[in-house]
Structure formats: C-alpha cells, structure tokens
C-alpha positions in Angstrom: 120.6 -159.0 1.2 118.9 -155.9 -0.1 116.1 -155.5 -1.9 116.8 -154.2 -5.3 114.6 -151.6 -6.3 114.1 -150.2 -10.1 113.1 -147.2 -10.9 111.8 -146.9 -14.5 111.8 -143.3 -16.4 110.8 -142.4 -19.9 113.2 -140.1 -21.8 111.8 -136.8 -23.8 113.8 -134.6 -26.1 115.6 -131.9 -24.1 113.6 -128.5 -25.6 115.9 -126.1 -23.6 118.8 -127.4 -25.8 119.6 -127.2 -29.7 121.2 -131.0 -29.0 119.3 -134.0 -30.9 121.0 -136.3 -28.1 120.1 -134.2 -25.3 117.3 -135.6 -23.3 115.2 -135.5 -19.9 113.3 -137.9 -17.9 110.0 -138.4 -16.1 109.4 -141.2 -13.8 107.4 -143.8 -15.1 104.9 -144.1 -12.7 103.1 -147.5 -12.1 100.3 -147.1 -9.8 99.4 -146.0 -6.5 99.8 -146.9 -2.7 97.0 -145.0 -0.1 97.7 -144.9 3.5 95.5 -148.5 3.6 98.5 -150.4 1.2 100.8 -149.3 3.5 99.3 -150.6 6.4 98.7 -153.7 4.3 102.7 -154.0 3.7 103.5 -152.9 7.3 101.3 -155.7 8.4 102.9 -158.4 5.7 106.2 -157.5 7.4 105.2 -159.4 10.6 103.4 -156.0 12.2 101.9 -156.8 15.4 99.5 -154.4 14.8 95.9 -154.8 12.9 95.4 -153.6 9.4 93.5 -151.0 10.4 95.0 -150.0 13.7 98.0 -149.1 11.7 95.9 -147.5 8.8 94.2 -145.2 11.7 97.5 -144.0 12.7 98.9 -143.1 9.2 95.4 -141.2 8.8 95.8 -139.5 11.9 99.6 -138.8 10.9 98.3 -137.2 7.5 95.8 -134.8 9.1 98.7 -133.6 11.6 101.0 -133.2 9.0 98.2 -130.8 7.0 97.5 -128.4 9.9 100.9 -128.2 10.7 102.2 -127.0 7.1 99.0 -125.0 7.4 100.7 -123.3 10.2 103.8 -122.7 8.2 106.2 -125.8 9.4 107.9 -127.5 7.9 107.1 -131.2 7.8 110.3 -133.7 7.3 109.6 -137.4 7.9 110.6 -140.6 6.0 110.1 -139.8 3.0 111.4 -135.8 2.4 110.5 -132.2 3.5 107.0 -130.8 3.0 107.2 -126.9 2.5 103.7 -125.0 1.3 104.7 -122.4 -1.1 102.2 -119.4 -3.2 102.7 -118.7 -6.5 101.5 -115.4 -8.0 101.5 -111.8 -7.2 100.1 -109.5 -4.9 99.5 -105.7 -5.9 100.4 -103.8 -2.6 101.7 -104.4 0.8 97.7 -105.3 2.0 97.0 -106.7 -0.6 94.4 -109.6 0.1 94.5 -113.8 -1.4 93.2 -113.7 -5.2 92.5 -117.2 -6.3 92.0 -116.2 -9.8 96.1 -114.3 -9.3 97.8 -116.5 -6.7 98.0 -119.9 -6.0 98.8 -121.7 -2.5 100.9 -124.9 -3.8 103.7 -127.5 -2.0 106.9 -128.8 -2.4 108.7 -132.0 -1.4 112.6 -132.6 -1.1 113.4 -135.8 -0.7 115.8 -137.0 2.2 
C-alpha cells in the first residue's frame, strides 16, 4: 500500500481579485532535509550502502549539478528541472553583469 503523503498549505486573501472568497496558498513548510537526512532515510530503507558513502555521493551529485547549470544545462532529475535564469536589464548590446541592475536567479519545475 502507498504511503499517503499530506501536504499542508496556509490560505491568504487573493489581492489580485476584488472577491472576499478568493484566496491563494503557500505551502506550509515544516522543516528541512540536507543531503545527510537523505542518506539517513536511504539507509533506513535497507541501503546497503554506509550513511556516509551515500551522503558523499549526493554531495558530489550537488556540486555536478551546480557547474553544469553554470554552463547553461539544464538539470532534470527526480525531483524537477533546474534552469538558471537573470533578472534585470542590460543598457546596450556589450553591456557588462551589474550586480546592483541584474540578478542571476533559478527556477525549478517539478516532474
């Protein structure tokens, strides 16, 4: 049987709309799980790997995944797509990176 998973959201008024029923919702979030907690679970599942030997990889995994959205890729594993994205505006066709006018951001779509 599957496990059943809840995910809780808390609902804000909808400003976009004049409705008083309209709302939206964020996520609720509950805490976090580092590349160590998932080794932790992958082990509790009956890994035979070590704790760490599994933590090393999902380390390594990470850094791979950064310099290769650094490059431009796209990264799509379990868990979505990984796209880098700049936000801001450039005054001419050479125009150089401003930090203070332009930010370098990401985006993740889910599977």
């Amino acid at each position: 049987m599957a496990e059943e998973i809840i995910l809780s959201a808390d609902l804000y008024n909808n400003a976009v709309t004049e409705r008083t029923d309209d709302y939206t919702a964020k996520p609720r979030v509950t805490g976090a799980v580092r590349n160590r907690q998932v080794a932790e679970r992958i082990a509790a599942r009956g890994s035979e790997f070590r704790v760490e030997t599994v933590e090393h990889i999902l380390n390594m995994a990470d850094q791979e995944k950064v310099l290769a959205i650094a490059e431009g890729k796209s990264v799509i594993d379990g868990v979505g797509q990984f796209l880098v994205n700049i936000i801001g505006s450039f005054i001419g066709e050479k125009a150089p990176f401003d930090p203070n006018e332009t930010q370098v951001g990401g985006n993740v779509h889910n599977r």
